[in-house]
N, CA, C and O atoms as a Tinker XYZ file with bonds, in Angstrom:
   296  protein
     1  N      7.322000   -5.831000    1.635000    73     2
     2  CA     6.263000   -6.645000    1.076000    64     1     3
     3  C      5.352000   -5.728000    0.264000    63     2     4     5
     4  O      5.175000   -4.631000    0.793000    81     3
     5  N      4.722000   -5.934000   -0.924000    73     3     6
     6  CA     3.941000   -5.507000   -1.857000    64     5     7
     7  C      3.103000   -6.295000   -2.279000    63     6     8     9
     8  O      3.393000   -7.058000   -3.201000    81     7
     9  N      1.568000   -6.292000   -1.562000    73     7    10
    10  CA     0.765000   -6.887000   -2.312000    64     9    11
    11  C     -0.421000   -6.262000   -2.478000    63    10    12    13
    12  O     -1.055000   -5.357000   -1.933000    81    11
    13  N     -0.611000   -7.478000   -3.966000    73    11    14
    14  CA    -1.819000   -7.142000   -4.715000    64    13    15
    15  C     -2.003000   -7.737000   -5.392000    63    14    16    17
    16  O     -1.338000   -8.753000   -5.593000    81    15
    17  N     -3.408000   -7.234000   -6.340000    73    15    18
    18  CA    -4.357000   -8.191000   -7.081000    64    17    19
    19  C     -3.361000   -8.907000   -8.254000    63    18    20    21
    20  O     -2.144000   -8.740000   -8.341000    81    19
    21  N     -4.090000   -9.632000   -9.010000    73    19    22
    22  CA    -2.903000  -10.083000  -10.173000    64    21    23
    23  C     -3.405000   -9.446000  -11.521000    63    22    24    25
    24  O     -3.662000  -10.045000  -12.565000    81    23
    25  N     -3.468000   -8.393000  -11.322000    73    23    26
    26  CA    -3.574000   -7.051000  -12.344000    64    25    27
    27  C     -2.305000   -7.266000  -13.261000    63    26    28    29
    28  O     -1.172000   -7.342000  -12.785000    81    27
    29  N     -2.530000   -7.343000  -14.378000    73    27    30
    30  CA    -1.245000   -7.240000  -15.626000    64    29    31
    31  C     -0.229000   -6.226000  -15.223000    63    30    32    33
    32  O      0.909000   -6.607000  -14.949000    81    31
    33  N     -0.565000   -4.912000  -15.162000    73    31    34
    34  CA    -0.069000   -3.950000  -14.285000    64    33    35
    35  C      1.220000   -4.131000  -13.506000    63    34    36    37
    36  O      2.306000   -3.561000  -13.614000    81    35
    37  N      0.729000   -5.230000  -12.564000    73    35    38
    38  CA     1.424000   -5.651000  -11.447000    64    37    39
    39  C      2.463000   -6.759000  -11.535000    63    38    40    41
    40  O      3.245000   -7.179000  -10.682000    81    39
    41  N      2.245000   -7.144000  -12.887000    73    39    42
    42  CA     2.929000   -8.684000  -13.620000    64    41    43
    43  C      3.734000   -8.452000  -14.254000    63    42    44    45
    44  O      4.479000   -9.385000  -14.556000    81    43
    45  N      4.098000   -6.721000  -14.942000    73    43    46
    46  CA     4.750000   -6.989000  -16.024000    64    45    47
    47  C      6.572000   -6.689000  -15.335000    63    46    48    49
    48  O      6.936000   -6.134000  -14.299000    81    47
    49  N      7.278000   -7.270000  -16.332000    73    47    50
    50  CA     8.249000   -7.769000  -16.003000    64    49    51
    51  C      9.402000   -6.575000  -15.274000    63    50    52    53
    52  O     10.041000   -6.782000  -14.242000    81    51
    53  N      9.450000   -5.360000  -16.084000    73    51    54
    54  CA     9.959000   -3.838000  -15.713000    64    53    55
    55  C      9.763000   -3.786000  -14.010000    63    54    56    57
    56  O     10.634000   -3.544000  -13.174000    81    55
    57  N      8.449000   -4.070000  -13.810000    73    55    58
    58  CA     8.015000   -3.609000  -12.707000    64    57    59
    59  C      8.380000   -5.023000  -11.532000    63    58    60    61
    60  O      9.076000   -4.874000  -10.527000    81    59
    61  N      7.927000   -5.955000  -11.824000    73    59    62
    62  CA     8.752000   -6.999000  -10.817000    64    61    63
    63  C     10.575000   -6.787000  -10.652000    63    62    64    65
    64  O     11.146000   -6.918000   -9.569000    81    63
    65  N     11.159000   -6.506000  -11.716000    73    63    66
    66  CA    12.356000   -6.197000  -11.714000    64    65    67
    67  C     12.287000   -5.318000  -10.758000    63    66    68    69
    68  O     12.757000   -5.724000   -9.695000    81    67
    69  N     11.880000   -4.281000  -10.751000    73    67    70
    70  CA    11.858000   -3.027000  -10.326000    64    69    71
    71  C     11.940000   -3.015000   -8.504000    63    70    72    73
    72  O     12.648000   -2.383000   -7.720000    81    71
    73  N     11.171000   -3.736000   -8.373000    73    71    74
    74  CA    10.378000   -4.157000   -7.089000    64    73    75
    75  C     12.089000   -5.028000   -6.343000    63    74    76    77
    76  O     12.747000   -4.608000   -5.391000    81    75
    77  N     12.363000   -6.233000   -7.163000    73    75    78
    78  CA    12.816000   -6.830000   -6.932000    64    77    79
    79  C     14.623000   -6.358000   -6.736000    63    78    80    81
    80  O     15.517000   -6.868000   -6.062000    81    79
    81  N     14.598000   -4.979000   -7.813000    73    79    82
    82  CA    16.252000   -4.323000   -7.305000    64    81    83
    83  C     16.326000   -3.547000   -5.870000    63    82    84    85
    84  O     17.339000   -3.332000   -5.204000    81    83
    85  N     14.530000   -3.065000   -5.480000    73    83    86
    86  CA    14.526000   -2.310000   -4.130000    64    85    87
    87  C     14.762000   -3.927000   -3.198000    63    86    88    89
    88  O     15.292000   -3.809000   -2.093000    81    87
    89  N     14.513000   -4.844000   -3.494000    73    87    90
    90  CA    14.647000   -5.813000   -2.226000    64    89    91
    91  C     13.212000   -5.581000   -1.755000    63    90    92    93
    92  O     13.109000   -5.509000   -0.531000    81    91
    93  N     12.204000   -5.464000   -2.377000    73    91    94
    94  CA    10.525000   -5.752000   -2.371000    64    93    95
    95  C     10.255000   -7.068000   -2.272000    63    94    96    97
    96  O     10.912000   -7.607000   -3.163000    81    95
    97  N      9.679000   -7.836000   -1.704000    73    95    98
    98  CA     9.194000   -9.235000   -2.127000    64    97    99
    99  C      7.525000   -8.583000   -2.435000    63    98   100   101
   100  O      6.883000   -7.742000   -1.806000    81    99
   101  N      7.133000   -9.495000   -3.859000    73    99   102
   102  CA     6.110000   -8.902000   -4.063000    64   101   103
   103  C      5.204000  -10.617000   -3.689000    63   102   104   105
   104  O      5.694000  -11.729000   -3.494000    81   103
   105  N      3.800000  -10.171000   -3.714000    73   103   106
   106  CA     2.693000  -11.008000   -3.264000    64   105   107
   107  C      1.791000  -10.745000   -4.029000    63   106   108   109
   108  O      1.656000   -9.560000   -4.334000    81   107
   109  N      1.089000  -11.508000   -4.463000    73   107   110
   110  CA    -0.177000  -11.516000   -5.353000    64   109   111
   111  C     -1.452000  -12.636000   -4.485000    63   110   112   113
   112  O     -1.275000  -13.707000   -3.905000    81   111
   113  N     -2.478000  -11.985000   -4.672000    73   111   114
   114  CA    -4.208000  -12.443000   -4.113000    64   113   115
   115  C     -3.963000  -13.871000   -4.865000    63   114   116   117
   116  O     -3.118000  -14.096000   -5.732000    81   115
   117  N     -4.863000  -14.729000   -4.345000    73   115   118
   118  CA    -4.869000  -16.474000   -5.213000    64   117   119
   119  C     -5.569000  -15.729000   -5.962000    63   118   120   121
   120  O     -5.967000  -14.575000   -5.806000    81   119
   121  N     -5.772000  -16.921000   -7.302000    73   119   122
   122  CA    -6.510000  -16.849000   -8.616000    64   121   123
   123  C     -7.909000  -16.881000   -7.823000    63   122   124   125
   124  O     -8.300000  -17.432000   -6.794000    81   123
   125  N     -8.587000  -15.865000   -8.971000    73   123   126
   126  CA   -10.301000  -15.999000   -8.440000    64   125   127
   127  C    -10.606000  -15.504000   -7.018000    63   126   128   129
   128  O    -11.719000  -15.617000   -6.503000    81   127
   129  N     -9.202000  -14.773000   -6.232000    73   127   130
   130  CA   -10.126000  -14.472000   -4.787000    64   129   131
   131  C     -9.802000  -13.254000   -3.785000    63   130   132   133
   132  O     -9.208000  -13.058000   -2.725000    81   131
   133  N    -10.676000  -12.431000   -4.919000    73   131   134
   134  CA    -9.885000  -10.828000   -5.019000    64   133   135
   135  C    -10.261000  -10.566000   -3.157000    63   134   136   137
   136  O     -9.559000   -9.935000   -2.367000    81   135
   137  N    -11.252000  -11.106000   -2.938000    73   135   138
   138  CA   -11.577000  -10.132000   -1.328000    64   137   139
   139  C    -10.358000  -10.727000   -0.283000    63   138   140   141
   140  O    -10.384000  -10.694000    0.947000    81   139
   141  N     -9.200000  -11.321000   -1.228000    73   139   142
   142  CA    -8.002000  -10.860000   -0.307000    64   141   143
   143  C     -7.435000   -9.652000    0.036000    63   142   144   145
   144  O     -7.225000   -9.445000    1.231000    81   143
   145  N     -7.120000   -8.734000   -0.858000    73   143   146
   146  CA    -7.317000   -7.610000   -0.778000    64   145   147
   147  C     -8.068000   -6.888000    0.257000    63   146   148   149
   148  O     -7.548000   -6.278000    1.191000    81   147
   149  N     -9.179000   -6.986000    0.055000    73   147   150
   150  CA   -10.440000   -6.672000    1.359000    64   149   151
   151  C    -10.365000   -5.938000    2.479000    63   150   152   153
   152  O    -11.273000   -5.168000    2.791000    81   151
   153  N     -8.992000   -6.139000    3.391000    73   151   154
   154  CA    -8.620000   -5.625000    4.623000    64   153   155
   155  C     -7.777000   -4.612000    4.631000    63   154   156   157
   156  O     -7.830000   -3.590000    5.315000    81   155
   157  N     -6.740000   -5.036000    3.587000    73   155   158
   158  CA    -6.046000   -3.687000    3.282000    64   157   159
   159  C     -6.718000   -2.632000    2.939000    63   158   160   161
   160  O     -6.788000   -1.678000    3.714000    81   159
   161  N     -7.263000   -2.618000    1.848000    73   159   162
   162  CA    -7.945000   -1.874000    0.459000    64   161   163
   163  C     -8.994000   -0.894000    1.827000    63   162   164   165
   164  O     -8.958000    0.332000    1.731000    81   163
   165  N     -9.693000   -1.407000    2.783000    73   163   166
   166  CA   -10.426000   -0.796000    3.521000    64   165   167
   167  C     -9.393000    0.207000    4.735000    63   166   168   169
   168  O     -9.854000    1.297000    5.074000    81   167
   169  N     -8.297000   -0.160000    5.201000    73   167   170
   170  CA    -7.410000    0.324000    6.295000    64   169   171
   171  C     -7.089000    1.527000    5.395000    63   170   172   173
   172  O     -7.177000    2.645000    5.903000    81   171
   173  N     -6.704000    1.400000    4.029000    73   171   174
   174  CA    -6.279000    2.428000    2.988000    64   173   175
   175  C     -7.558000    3.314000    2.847000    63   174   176   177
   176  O     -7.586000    4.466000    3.281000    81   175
   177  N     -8.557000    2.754000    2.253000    73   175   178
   178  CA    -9.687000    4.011000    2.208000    64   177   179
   179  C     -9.690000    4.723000    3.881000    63   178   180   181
   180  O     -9.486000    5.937000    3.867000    81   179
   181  N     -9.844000    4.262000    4.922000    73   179   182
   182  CA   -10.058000    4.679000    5.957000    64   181   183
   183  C     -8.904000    5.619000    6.179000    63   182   184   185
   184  O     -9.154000    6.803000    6.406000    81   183
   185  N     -7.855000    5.260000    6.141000    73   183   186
   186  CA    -6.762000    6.150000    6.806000    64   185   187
   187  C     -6.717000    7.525000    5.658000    63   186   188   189
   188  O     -6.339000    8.525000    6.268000    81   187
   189  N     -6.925000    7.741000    4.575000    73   187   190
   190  CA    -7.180000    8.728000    3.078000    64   189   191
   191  C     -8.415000    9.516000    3.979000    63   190   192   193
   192  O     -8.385000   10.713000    4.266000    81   191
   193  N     -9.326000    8.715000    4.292000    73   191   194
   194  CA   -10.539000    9.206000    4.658000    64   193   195
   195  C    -10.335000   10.508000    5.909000    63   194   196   197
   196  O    -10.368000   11.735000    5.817000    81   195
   197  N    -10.104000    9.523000    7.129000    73   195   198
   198  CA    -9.969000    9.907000    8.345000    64   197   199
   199  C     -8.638000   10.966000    8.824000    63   198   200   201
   200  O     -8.431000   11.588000    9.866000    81   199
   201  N     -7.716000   10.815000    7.286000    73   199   202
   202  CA    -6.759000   11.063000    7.998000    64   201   203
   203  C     -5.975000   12.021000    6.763000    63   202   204   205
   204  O     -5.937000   13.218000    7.044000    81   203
   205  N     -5.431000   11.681000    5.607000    73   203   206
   206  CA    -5.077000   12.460000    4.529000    64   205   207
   207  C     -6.150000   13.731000    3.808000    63   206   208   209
   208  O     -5.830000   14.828000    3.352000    81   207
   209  N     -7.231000   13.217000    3.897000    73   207   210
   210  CA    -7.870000   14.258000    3.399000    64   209   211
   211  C     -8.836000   15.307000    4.400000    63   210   212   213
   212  O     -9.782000   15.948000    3.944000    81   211
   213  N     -8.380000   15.352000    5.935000    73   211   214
   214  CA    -8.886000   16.229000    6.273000    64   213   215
   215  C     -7.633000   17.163000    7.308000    63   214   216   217
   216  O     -7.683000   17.883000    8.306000    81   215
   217  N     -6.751000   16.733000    6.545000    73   215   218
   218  CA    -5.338000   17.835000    7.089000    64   217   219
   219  C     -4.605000   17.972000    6.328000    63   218   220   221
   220  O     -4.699000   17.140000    5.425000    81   219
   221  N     -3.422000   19.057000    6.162000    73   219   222
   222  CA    -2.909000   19.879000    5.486000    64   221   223
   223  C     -1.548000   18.998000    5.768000    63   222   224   225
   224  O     -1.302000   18.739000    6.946000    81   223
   225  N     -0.713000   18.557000    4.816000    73   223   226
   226  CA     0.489000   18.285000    5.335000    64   225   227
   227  C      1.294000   19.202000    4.092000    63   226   228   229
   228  O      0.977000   19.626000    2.981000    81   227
   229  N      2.412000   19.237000    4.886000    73   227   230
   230  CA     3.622000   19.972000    3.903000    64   229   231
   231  C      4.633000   19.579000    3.219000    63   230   232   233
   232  O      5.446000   20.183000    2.521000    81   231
   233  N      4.410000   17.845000    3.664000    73   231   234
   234  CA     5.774000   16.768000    2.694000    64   233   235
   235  C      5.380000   15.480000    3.173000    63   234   236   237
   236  O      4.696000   15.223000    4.164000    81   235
   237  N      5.887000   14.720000    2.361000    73   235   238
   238  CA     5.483000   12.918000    2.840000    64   237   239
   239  C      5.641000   12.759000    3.847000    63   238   240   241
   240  O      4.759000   12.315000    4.582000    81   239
   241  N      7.435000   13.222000    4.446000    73   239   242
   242  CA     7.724000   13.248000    5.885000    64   241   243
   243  C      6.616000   12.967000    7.450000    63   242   244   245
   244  O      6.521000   12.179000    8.392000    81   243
   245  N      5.973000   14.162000    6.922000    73   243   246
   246  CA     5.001000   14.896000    7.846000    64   245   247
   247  C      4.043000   13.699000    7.939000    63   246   248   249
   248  O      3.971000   13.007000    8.955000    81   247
   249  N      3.207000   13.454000    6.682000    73   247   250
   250  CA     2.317000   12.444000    6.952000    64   249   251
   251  C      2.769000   10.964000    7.200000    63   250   252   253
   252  O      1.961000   10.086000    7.503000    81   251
   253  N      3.981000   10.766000    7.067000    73   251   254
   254  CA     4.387000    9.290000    7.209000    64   253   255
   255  C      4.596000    9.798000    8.772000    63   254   256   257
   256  O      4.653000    8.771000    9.449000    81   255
   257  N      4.730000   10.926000    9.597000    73   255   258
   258  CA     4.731000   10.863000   11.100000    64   257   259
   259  C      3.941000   10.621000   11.752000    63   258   260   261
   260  O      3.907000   10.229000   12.919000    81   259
   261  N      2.967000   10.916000   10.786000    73   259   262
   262  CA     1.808000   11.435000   11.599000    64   261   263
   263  C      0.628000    9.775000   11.419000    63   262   264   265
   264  O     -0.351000    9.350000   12.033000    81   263
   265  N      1.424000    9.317000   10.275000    73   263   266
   266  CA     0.839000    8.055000   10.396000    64   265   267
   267  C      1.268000    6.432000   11.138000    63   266   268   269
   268  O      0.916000    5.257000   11.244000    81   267
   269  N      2.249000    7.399000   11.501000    73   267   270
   270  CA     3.452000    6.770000   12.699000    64   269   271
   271  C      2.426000    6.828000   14.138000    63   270   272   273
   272  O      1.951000    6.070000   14.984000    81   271
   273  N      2.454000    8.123000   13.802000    73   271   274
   274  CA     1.531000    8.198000   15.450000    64   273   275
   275  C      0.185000    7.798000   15.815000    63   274   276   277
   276  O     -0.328000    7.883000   16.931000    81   275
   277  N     -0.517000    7.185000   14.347000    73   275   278
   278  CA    -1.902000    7.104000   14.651000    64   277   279
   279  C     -1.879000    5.449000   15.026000    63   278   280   281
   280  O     -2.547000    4.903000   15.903000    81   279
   281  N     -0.950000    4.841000   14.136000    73   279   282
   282  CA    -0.531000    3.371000   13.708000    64   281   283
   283  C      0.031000    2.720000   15.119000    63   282   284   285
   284  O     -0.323000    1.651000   15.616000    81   283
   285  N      1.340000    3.983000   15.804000    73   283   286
   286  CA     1.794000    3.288000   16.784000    64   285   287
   287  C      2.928000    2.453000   17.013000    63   286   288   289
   288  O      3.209000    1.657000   17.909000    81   287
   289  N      3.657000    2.930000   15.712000    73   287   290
   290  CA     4.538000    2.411000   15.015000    64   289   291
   291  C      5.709000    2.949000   15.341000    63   290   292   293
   292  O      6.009000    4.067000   14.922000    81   291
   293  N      6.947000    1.868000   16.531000    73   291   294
   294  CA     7.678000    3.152000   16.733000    64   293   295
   295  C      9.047000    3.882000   15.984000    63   294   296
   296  O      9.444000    4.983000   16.365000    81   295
């Protein structure tokens, strides 16, 4: 799942393709009601906050573990 605002960005056709050869289903916010977004957009600043920018990692690996372990995710 991939969602987000309905940013042109996010609309144009390359990129839904794109989405859509990984087997992505993409999702877009209703018209006019961006603080859908809201919950994510904050879990994301927080985890950058709390968690990417005050440790050293050495590959995605590492931090996708480590965000395994904070998440709980098994």
């Amino acid at each position: 799942m991939f969602h987000t605002d309905r940013g042109t960005n996010y609309r144009v056709k390359t990129f839904c393709a794109y989405l859509k050869s990984l087997g992505v289903t993409q999702s877009f916010s209703r018209v006019r009601a961006p603080y859908n977004n809201c919950v994510m957009e904050s879990v994301f600043s927080n985890l950058k906050r709390e968690e990417l920018y005050r440790s050293k990692y050495h590959s995605e690996n590492d931090f996708r573990t480590a965000v395994d372990k904070i998440y709980d995710f098994p």
